[in-house]
BATI-956320 format. One line per field, with one value per residue (C-alpha): residue in three letters; x, y, z. Coordinates in steps of 0.001 Angstrom, whole numbers, always signed. Layout:
residuo: c(ALA; ...) .
c1: c(X; ...) .
c2: c(Y; ...) .
c3: c(Z; ...) .
This chain:
residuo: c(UNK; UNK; UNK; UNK; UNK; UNK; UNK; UNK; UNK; UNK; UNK; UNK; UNK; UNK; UNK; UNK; UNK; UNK; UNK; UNK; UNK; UNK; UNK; UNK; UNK; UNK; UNK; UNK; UNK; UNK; UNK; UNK; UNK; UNK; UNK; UNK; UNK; UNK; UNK; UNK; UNK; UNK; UNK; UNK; UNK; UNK; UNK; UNK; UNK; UNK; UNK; UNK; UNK; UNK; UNK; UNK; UNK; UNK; UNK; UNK; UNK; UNK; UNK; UNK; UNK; UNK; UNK; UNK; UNK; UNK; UNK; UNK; UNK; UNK; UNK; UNK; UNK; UNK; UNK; UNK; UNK; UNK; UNK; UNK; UNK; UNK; UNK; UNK; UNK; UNK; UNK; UNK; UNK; UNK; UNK; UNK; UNK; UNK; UNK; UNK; UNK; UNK; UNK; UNK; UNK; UNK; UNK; UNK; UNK; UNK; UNK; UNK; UNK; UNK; UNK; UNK; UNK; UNK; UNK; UNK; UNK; UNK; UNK; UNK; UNK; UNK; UNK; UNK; UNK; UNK; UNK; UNK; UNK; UNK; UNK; UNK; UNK; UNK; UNK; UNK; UNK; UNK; UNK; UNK; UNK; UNK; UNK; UNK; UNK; UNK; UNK; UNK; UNK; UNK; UNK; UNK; UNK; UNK; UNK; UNK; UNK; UNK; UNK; UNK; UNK; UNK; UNK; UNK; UNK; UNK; UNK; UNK; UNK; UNK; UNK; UNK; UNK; UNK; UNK; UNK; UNK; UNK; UNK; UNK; UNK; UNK; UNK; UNK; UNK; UNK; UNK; UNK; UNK; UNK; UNK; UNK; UNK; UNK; UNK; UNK; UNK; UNK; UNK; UNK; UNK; UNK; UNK; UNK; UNK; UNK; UNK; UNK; UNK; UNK; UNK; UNK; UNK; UNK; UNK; UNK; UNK; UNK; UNK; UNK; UNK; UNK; UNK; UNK; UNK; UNK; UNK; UNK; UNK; UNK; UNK; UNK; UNK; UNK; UNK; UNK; UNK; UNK; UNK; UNK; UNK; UNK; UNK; UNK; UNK; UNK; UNK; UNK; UNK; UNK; UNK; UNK; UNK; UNK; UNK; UNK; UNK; UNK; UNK; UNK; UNK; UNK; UNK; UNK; UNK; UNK; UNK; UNK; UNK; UNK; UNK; UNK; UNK; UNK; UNK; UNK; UNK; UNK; UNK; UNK; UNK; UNK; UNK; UNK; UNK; UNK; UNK; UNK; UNK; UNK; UNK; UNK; UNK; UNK; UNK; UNK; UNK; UNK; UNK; UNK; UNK; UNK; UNK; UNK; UNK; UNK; UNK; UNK; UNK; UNK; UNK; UNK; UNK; UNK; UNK; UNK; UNK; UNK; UNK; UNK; UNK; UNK; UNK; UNK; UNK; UNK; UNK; UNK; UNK; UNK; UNK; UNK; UNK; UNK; UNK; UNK) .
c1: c(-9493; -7979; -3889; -1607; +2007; +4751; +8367; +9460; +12357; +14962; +18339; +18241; +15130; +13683; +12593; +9779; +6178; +4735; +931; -639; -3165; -6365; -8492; -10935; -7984; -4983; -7572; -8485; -5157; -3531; -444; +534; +181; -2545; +141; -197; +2679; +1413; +1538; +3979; +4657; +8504; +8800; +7048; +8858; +10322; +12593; +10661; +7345; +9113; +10655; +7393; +5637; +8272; +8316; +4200; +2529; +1723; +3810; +1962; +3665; +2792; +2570; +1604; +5047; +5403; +4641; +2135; +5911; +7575; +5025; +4886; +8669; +8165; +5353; +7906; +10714; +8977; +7422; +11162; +12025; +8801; +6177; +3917; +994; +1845; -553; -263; -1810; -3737; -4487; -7705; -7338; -3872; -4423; -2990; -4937; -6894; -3723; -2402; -5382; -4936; -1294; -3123; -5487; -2915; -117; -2817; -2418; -4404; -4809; -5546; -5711; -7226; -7441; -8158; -11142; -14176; -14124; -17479; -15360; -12851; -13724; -16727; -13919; -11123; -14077; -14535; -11008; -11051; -9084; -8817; -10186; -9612; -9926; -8730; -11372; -11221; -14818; -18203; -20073; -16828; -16779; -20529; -19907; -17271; -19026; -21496; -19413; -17971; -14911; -13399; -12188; -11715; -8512; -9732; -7116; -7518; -5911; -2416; -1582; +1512; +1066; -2360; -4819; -8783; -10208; -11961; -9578; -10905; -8652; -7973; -9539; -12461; -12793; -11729; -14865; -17380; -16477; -16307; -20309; -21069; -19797; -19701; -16656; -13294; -11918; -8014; -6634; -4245; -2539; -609; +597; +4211; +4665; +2822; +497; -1152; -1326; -3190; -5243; -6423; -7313; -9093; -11596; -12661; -10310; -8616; -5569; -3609; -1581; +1922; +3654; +5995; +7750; +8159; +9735; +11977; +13910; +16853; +15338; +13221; +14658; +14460; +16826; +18918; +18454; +14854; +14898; +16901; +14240; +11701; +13879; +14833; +11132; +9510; +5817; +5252; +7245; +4358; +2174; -557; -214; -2041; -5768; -7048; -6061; -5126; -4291; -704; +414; +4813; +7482; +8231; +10631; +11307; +9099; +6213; +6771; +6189; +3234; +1286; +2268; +639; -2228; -2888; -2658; -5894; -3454; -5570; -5036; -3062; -192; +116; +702; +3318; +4788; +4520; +5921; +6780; +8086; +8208; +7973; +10443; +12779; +12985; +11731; +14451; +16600; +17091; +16600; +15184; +14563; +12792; +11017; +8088; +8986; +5561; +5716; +2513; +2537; +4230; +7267; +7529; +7197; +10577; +13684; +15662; +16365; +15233; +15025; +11791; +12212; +13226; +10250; +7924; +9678; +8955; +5454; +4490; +6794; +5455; +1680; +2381; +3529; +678; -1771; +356; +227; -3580; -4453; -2053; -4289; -7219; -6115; -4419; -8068; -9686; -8146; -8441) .
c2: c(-10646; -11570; -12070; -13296; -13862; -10816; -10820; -8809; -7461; -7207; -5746; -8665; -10483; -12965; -16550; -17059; -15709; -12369; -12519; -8999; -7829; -6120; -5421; -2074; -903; -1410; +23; +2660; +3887; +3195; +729; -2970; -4833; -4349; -3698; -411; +845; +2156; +5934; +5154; +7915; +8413; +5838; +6894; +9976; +9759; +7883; +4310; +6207; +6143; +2668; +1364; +3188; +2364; -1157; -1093; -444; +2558; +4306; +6484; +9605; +9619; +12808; +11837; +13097; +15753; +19771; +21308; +22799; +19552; +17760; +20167; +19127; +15301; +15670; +17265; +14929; +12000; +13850; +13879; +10507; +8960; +9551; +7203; +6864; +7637; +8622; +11155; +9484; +12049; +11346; +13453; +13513; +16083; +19795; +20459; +18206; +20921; +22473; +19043; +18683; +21964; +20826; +17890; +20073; +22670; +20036; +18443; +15192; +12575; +9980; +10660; +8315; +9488; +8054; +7882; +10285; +11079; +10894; +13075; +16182; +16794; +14200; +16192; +18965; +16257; +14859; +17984; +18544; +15247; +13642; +9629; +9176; +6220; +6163; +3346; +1581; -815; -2121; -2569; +349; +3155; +1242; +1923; +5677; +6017; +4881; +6866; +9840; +9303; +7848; +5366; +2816; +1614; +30; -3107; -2391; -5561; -5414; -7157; -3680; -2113; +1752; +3595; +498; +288; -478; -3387; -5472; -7713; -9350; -9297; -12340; -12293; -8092; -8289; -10386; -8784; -4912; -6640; -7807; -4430; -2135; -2134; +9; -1806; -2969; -3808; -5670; -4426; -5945; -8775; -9083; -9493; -12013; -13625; -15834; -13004; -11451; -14764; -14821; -11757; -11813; -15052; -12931; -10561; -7577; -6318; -5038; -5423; -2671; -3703; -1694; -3181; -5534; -2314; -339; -2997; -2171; -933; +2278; +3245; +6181; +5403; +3893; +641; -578; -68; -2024; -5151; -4662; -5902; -8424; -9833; -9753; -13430; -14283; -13010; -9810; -7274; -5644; -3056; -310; +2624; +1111; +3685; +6349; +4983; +1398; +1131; -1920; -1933; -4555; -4943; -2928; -1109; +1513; -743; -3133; +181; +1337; -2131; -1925; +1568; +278; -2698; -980; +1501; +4486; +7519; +9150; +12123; +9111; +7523; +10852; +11635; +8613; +9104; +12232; +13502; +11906; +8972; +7145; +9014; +8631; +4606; +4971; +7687; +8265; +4050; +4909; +997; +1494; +4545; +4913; +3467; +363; +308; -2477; -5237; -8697; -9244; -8283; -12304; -12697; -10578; -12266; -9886; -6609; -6527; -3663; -2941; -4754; -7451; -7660; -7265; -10144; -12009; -11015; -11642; -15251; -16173; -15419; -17741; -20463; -20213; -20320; -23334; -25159; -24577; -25873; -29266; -30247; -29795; -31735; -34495; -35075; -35021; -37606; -39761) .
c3: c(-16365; -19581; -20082; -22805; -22882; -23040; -22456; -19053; -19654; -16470; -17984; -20986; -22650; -20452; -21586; -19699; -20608; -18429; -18227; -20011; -17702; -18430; -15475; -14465; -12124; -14934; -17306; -14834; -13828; -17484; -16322; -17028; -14129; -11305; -8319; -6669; -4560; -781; -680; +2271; +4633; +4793; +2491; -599; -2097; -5610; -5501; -4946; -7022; -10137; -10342; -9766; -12357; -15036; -14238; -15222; -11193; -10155; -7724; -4952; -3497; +90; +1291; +4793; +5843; +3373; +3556; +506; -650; -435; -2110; -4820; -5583; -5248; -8164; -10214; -9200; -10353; -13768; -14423; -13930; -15701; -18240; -16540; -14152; -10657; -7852; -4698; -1214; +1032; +4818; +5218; +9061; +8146; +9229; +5955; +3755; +1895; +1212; -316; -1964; -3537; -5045; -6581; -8605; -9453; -11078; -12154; -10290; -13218; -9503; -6119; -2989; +68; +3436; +7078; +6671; +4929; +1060; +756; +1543; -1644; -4270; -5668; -6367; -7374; -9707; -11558; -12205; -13833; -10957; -10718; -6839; -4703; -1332; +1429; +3579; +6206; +6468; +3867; +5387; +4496; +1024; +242; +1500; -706; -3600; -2658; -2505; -6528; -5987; -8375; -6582; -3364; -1294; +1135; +3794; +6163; +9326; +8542; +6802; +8666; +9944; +10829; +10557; +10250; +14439; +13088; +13068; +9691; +7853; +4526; +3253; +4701; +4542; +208; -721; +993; -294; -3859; -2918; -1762; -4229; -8000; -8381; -8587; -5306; -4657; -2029; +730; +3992; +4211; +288; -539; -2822; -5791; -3813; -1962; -5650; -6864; -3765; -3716; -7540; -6239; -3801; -6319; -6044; -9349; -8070; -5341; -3048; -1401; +884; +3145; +451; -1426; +1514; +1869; -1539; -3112; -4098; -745; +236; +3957; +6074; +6107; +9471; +8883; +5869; +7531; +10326; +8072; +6543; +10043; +10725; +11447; +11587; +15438; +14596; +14389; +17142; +17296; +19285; +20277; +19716; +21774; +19648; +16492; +15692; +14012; +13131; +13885; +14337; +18370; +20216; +23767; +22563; +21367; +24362; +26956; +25061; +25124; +29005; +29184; +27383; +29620; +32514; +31251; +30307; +28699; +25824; +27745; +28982; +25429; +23632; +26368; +25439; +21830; +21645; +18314; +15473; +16418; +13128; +10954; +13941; +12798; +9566; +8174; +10909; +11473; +15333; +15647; +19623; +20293; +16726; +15512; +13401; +11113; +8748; +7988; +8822; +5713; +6772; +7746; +4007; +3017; +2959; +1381; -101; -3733; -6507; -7815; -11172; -9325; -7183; -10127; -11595; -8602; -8281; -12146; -12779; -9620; -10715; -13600; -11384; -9022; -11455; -12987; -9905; -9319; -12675; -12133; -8782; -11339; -13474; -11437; -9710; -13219; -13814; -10672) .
């Protein structure tokens, strides 16, 4: 990775230097900086996709939580607010997915994520539309088959990530370096980064790029709602659980409803007693609705990291000044023991 200085702008000229980044996924996607937004479910409509993307990231729709028709409107909602890169997240486990798939190709969608299924299935058709594909793993072997199946990149999701989670339950720093030795496509690192020390770090293990998505839900300009927002800024260390291992892992900040299903779980319910629990909706209920005691609360173990509600610039600020001061810091214990 190569950088030099540039000014970031943030309403006025800044005096401090902003690294320029050049790595496969900045070159790959065509943005600034190698921050990727997570194609959030509930979170990630246009209105957080474009800030992102015009402050040099990409911003990923996520249209987990949207219908082919909605979808087709967020695409065009955010071609209005921005000339820029911006990607569309699939879940491949959806009903619907070949239907969302379909949007893609017809808008012409230049980047695709996919997830949470198997990549073999549309990227041969994304591929020959001339579709970017990247698609979200949470061990080696899913990396190699998704290499295998053509895609461009990967996303290391380690098991800090808030929402549906790999079963593995591998962390990020150990889980980053060993897709980057078993794949030759560009990897980028998700779960558990929020601030510009996971961004260092997880340039450190090989990944060149990183994807954020709680510290980005947590902004001025997620369109989801307040009390979910102060929920993850209220969130300490200890905040996060995961629920629902038997049927999917989601990683979500404690509450009654959380509390009853790790109950259920520990007392051997089946999958029959967890959906009746469950019910529907369960996560736009907290997510949108701000319904903090019967919704699912899913945010990643970096929701001990947020302190407070930021706008996207700002948090780009904080990510790339902070990079500079990391690296600044590194380099002074290198050169305080040189010259011990």
């Amino acid at each position: 990775m190569r950088h030099s200085g540039r000014a970031f702008r943030s309403g006025r000229e800044m005096t401090k230097k902003i690294p320029k980044f050049k790595t496969r996924v900045t070159e790959l996607f065509g943005i600034e900086y190698p921050i990727i937004q997570g194609g959030m479910s509930w979170v990630a409509d246009h209105h957080l996709v474009v800030p992102v993307s015009e402050a040099g990231g990409l911003g990923v729709l996520g249209a987990g939580s949207m219908s082919p028709s909605q979808l087709h409107g967020e695409v065009a909602a955010v071609r209005a607010g921005t000339s820029k890169p911006f990607g569309v997240n699939v879940p491949l486990t959806r009903s619907d997915a070949p239907k969302l798939i379909r949007v893609c190709m017809d808008l012409e969608v230049k980047i695709v994520f996919t997830s949470a299924g198997n990549p073999a299935v549309f990227t041969p058709e994304l591929k020959e539309k001339g579709i970017t594909v990247v698609h979200v793993v949470s061990n080696v072997r899913q990396a190699v088959r998704a290499e295998r199946a053509g895609v461009d990149a990967v996303v290391a999701e380690g098991f800090e990530a808030g929402g549906h989670i790999g079963r593995e339950e591998i962390g990020t720093i150990t889980l980053v370096p060993q897709v980057v030795d078993a794949v030759s496509i560009p990897v980028i690192a998700a779960g558990g980064i929020a601030d510009a020390r996971g961004f260092v770090a997880a340039l450190a293990l090989g990944a060149e790029g990183v994807q954020v998505g709680t510290r980005f839900a947590a902004t001025v300009e997620a369109n989801c709602s307040i009390y979910y927002k102060n929920a993850i800024v209220r969130a300490e260390d200890a905040a996060t659980v995961v629920v629902t291992r038997s049927l999917l892992p989601t990683r979500v900040i404690r509450n009654a409803l959380a509390e009853e299903l790790l109950r259920a779980e520990q007392r051997g319910a089946q999958e029959p007693q967890l959906r009746e629990i469950l019910g529907e909706g369960r996560a736009r209920m907290a997510i949108v609705d701000g319904e903090l005691a019967e919704g699912l609360i899913e945010a990643g173990q970096s929701a001990g990291l947020v302190k407070s509600l930021r706008t996207v610039e700002l948090v780009f600020q904080d990510f790339l000044e902070g990079y500079v001061k990391v690296l600044n810091r590194l380099q002074g214990l290198v050169e305080r023991r040189s010259a011990r």
